[in-house]
Each structure stands twice: as structure tokens, then as C-alpha cells.
C-alpha positions, -999 to 999 in steps of 0.1 A, spaced: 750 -522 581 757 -557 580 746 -586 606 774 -589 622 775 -549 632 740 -552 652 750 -559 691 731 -562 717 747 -564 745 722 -545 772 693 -566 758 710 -594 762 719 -591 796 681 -575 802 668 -605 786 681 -627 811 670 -608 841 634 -612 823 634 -654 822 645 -651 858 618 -634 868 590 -635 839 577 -667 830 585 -668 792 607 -636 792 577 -614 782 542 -610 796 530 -615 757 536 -649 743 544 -630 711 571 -611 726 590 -634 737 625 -637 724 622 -671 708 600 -650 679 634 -632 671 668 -645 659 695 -653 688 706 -624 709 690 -601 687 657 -592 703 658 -561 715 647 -546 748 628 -513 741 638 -476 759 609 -458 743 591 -453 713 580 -418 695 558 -421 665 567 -449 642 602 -453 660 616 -474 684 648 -473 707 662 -503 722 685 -500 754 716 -504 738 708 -469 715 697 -486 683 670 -471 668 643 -490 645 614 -484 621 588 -507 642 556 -524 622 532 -547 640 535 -516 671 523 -530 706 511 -563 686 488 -540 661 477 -523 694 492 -484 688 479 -478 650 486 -438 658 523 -441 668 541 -442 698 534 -413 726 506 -397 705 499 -362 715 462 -362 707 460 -394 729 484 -382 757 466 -349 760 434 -363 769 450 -390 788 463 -365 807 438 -345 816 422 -372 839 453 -383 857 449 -354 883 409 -355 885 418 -399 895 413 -424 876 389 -454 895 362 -447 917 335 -467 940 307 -455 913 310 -449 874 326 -417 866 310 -398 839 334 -403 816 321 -439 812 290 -429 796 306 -404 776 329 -429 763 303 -452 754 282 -425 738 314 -420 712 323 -457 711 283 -465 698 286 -434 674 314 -447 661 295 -483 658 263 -473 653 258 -516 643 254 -523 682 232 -508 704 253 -515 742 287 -512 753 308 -525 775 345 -516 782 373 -539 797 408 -545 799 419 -571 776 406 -583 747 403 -623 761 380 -612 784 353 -593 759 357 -623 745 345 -648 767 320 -623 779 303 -630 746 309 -666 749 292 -669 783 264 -646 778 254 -665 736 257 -694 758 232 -680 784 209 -663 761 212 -698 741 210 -722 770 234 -742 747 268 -755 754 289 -754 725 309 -728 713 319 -732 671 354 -712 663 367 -703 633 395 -726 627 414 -704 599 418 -675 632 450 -674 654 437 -662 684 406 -656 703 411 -657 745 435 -670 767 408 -688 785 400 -724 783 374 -726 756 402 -712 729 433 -720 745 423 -755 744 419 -761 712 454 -752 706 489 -770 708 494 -753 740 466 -769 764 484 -782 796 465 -771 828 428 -776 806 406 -805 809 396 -826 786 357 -819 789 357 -784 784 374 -791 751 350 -813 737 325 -782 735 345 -762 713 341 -770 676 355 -756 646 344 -743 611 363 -734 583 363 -700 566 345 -688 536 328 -726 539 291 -717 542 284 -753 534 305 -770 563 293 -746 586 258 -754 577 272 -794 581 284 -789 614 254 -767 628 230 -795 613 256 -821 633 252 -807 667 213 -795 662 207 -773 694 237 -776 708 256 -747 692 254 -718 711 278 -693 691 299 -688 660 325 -667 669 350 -654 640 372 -627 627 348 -611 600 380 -610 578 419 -614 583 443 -626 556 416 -624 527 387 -608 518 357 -626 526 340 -644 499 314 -625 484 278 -634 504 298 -652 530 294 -629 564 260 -623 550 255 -666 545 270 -665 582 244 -642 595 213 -665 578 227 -697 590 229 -683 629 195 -671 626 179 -700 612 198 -720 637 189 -704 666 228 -696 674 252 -663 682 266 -646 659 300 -630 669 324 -610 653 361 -605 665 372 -572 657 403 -573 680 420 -560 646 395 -554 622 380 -528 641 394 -491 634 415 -509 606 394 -518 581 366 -488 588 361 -470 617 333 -488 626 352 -517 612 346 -547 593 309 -552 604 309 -513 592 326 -519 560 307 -548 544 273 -541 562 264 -574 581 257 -567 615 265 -594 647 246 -600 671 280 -592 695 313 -583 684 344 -571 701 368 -547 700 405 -541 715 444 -535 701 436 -499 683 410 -487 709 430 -474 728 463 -466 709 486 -490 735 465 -478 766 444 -506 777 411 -509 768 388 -532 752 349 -536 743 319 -559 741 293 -545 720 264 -555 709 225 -562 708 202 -545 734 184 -577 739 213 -600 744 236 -573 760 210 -564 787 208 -597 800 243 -589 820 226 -557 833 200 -546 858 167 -542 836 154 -576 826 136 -602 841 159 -634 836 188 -654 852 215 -625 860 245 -634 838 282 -622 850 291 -606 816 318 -579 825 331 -567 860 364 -553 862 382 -531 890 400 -513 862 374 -520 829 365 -481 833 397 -468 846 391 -428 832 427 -424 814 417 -451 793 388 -443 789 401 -409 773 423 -425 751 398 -444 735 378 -415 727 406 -396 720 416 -425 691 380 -422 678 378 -390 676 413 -392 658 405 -415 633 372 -396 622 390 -367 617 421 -374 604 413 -397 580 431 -427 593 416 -454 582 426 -445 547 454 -436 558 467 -467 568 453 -484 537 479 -460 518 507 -463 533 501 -506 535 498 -501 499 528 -483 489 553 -508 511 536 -541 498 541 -526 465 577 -515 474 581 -552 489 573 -572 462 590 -550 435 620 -556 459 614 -595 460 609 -598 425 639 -580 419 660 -603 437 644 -635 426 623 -644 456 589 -628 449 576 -663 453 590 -671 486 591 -636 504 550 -630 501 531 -604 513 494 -608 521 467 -596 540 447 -559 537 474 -528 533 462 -519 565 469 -551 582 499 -563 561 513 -598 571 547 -617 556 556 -652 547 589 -670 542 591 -694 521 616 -717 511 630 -736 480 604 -762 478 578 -735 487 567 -738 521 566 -720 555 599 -721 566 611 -708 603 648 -708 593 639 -688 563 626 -659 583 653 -663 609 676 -649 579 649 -627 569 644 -609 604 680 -609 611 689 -583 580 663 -563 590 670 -557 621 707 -553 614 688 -522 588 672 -507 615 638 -524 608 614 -540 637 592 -563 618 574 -591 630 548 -581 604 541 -554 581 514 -540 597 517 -503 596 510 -469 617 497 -438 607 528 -423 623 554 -439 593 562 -413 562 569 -420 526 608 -420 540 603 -446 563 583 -470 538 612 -465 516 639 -472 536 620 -502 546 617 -513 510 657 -506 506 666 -526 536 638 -551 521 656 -553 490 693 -558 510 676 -588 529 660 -604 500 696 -605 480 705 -627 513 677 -644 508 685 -655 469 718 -671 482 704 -692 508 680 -706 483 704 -707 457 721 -732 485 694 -748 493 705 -738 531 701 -710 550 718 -723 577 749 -708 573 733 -669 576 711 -676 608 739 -672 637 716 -692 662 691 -714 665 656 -704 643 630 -687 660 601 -703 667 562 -706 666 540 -690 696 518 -721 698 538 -751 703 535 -781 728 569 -780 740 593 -749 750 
């Protein structure tokens, strides 16, 4: 299929109704239709396992499914059944049901590194939850962030510190610092800097790379001999890279980590987990200042619930974990074969864990290039791939990695001639898209 046979003329017209009543189009940044070439970002139907339908009757192969949230595939019958089975018995009620004991019972098996759970909505919340309650176990003010991370909250003490930080004072930026990764030495520099004053590290234990060897364990030492949180973002890593993910996988335990995206297979959930000393602190059973850690109306809703235990219980037995690993493996192998092939191995790149597979585009001198991967998303789309990433379900088959790799190897002979011009402009059709974080729209 070439470019010019992809039209979309349903999701066009949809995608207008969205900006005039949806601030951005989307109610995910990274939906929006500025991360997709023009007038091809499709408006989804429904999904079922690894596949997606748009409104105009297209069907794709989808990676990167609900922004790594539904690792199991779309409309999972495992998940649905139990999901099911509370909708008629309700789902929120003016006391805890049981379910949310039984659901943290499972979560902590599954996690047997923290000794407290507590569930939420979104992952931004469990997030800040940490923040606040390492800064009031701490009585310390500043919060250090890894500054090789993407994303942590959409609250202040994050959003702040990025190119999009209208609407946030000044002040409360000035207490967030950053480290780098895998730098045990300029984290140690900037602890020593603000002596005291530090009241957290929070991090993703690992995302494009592997991390060094001895650095989460380095991480662990410096927080303790300077008095500080350590937290671990595991928004992605968890269920990905083990099921009691990366804390599970390379042994170093946080004092409080966080969990989300895979949880719950696209049904919302998220958790805060952690140390019975620290966690306690937002409870009922200790003798200090009360700290507001977590209290949502729908944090326990009983659907959800299900689905996360339904997930765990999923990836325990099923193997899926290792699953994903082996099917990451066999389409970043079948990508770069395809690249090489074509001439652009060194400018179509694919990195990150086979279980969390990320792509760059590169262009003829080398570096990230937008316009680049405005060429490079439009061919796969017009092959019937949805890829903002490469990050893969355990609901794809060998077939669908290899007609990925095929339409792969289509796009990447596309890609040749618009280096080979030095000028991809004339296969975009549209402006480029653009980068979620940026000052202006």
C-alpha cells in the first residue's frame, strides 16, 4: 500500500470535533495528533488483541498499546472475566470492599520487596504520594529527579522542570534538582551540595539501558548514608522487566516505588508500595504528624481492582514476562536486519530492553530528526502498522512481527532516498510532527 492509498477521512473530521471540545485533541499529551504525520492519526473503533481499528475501517498492528498500558492485548479475556464479575456485585462503596485487601495481598506477593500497598488511579498521583510522604518522613524540602527520565507526574514538582511550565511558580521549582544516570559520583556531588536538604531521589531503576553494574546498589548506599528516600519508578518497569519488576530483577530494594501502565492491562489502576515504616505514616497506627498520602473516590474502584489481580495472576502463569522479552527480540532483530539492508542501520536505531523497545530517527549528519520520523511513521501506517514505539504485547504472533519487519523494510527503502537527498521533505505530505514537551503549541 502506498502513502498516498491511506485516507482518513472519518478521523479527520473526528479530529476536529476533539480540538473543539478537548484541550489538545486528546486527554493524553502523547496522543495528540501533532505526534502523527498530517491527517493521518487515526481515531480508534476498538482494539482486540494486538490489533487496532480506526473509524474509517483500517486495521493496524498497534505497539506502544494504551502508552505501554495494555501489555496483554486489547479486550483480554482473562482480564474481562474478572472484570466482569464485579460489575453487578458494584463497584465503590462508603467502606473498603474486600476485594481491596485481596488485591493487595496478590499485588505484595507479587512484590514481595515492599511490605504496604496502596492503590490509585493514575500513576502522577502514586507519584507525588511518595514525594510528599519522603518529604514528611524527611522533614526536607527538596526533591532530586533523574534528569535522563521523560516523565514522572503531571504535578508541579515534575512538570516544572520541563519546557512546559506555564501556570507553575517559580519557587516550587527551585526545590527540584536533578542527577544524572549511572553517575554515582555527581549524585554523591549534588547530595554533598544541598547537605540535609534532599528529601528523595526518585528515578526509573532502568529505561533505555541497562544500569551500570553496582549503580542501583551505589544509589541505595548514598540515600542511606544521606539520610534521603529512595524511590523507584516502575510506571514501566514493573511487570516488564520481571514481575516483580526491575527492583525484583536486579535485587536492590526502595524504600517506595511505584507502579501503573501494565497493572491493570488499560483499566486504571496504579500503586504506591513500599516500606512499613514510611508507608504507615499515611495510615492510622503511628504516633506522628498524619500525612495525606493517598485518598481517592475511585483508588479502589472493585473492577479494577480485578483486573489487576487478574494481570498478575496472568503474568505468573503464563509466562509473560519472557514472553515479551521474545517477541522484543525477534522484531529488533528483524528491524535492524531490515535497516541494514537498506542502508540506514545507522539512522533507523533501535534501543531499549526487547520488552520495552524504543526507535530513533536519525538523519544524514546523524542526529534526532522529527522530519525523519514524519517519513518514517507515515509508511508505516500506510502498511497497517501503529507505532509510536516498538514496544510490544504478549497478544502479537511471529506473523505480526514479521509483517512488521516487511513493512519495516518498505519504509526504510523510503528512508535511503530521502537521505540520499539530503531532504526528506518531499515524502512528508504535511508539516513534521512534533515533540510532547515544548514551550509553544
Amino acid at each position: 500500500m502506498d502513502t498516498e492509498e491511506l485516507h482518513l477521512p472519518l478521523s479527520r473530521t473526528a479530529n476536529e470535533r476533539l480540538h473543539a471540545l478537548i484541550p489538545g485533541g486528546a486527554h493524553t499529551y502523547a496522543k495528540g495528533d501533532d505526534q502523527y504525520p498530517e491527517d493521518l492519526a487515526p481515531v480508534i473503533s476498538h482494539g482486540s488483541g494486538a490489533h487496532v481499528w480506526d473509524i474509517d475501517g483500517n486495521r493496524y498492528i498497534e505497539y506502544g498499546s494504551g502508552l505501554r498500558s495494555v501489555s496483554l492485548g486489547h479486550a483480554h479475556p482473562r482480564v474481562n472475566e474478572a472484570v466482569r464479575r464485579e460489575l453487578d456485585r458494584g463497584s465503590n462503596f462508603v467502606r473498603p470492599s474486600i476485594v481491596e485487601v485481596e488485591a493487595a495481598e496478590r499485588f505484595l506477593a507479587t512484590v514481595p520487596t515492599a511490605e504496604m500497598v496502596k492503590f490509585a488511579k493514575n500513576g502522577s498521583d502514586a507519584t507525588t504520594a511518595a514525594v510528599r510522604l519522603a518529604r514528611a518522613a524527611t522533614g526536607r524540602p527538596r526533591v532530586a529527579i533523574c534528569a535522563d527520565h521523560p516523565f514522572f507526574s503531571v504535578d508541579d514538582w515534575f512538570i516544572g522542570t520541563t519546557p512546559m511550565s506555564a501556570g507553575i511558580p517559580s519557587e516550587t521549582n527551585e526545590l527540584t534538582v536533578t542527577f544524572p544516570y549511572g553517575d554515582l559520583a555527581a549524585t554523591e556531588e549534588l547530595l554533598t551540595r544541598y547537605e540535609g536538604e534532599v528529601a528523595c531521589l526518585i528515578l526509573e531503576p532502568a529505561a533505555q539501558c541497562e544500569p551500570p553494574p553496582g549503580y542501583l546498589a551505589g544509589l541505595r548506599d548514598l540515600a542511606d548514608r544521606h539520610g534521603c528516600v529512595l524511590v523507584f519508578d516502575e510506571m514501566i518497569t514493573g511487570l516488564r522487566w520481571s514481575e516483580a519488576g526491575a527492583q525484583g530483577l536486579y535485587g536492590v530494594v526502595p524504600d517506595l516505588s511505584t507502579f501503573g501502565k501494565a497493572l491493570g492491562n488499560g483499566f486504571a489502576v496504579s500503586a504506591l508500595a513500599g516500606r512499613r515504616e514510611l508507608m504507615e505514616r499515611g495510615g492510622l497506627r503511628h504516633s506522628g504528624d498524619r500525612v495525606f498520602l493517598l485518598s481517592t473516590t475511585h483508588g479502589a474502584e472493585t473492577h479494577s481492582l480485578a483486573a489487576a489481580m487478574a494481570v498478575l495472576t496472568t503474568y505468573a502463569e503464563e509466562g509473560i514476562t519472557a514472553r515479551l522479552h521474545a517477541l522484543g527480540e525477534r522484531l529488533a532483530a528483524g528491524v535492524r536486519a531490515a535497516a541494514a539492508d537498506a542502508g540506514v542501520g545507522d539512522h533507523i536505531v533501535v534501543r531499549g530492553r526487547a520488552s520495552n523497545l524504543v526507535f530513533a530517527t536519525l538523519d544524514e549528519h546523524g542526529l534526532p530528526s522529527q522530519e525523519y520520523r514524519t517519513l518514517f511513521l507515515r509508511r508505516l501506517l500506510a502498511g497497517g502498522v501503529l507505532a509510536p514505539s516498538f514496544v510490544v504485547s504478549s497478544a502479537l504472533d511471529d506473523t505480526d512481527i514479521d509483517h512488521t519487519v516487511e513493512v519495516v523494510a518498505q519504509a526504510c527503502a523510503v528512508y535511503r532516498k530521502a537521505l540520499d537527498a539530503a531532504d526528506p521533505t518531499p515524502w512528508l505530505v504535511g508539516r513534521p510532527v512534533k515533540p510532547v514537551f515544548r514551550r509553544l503549541a
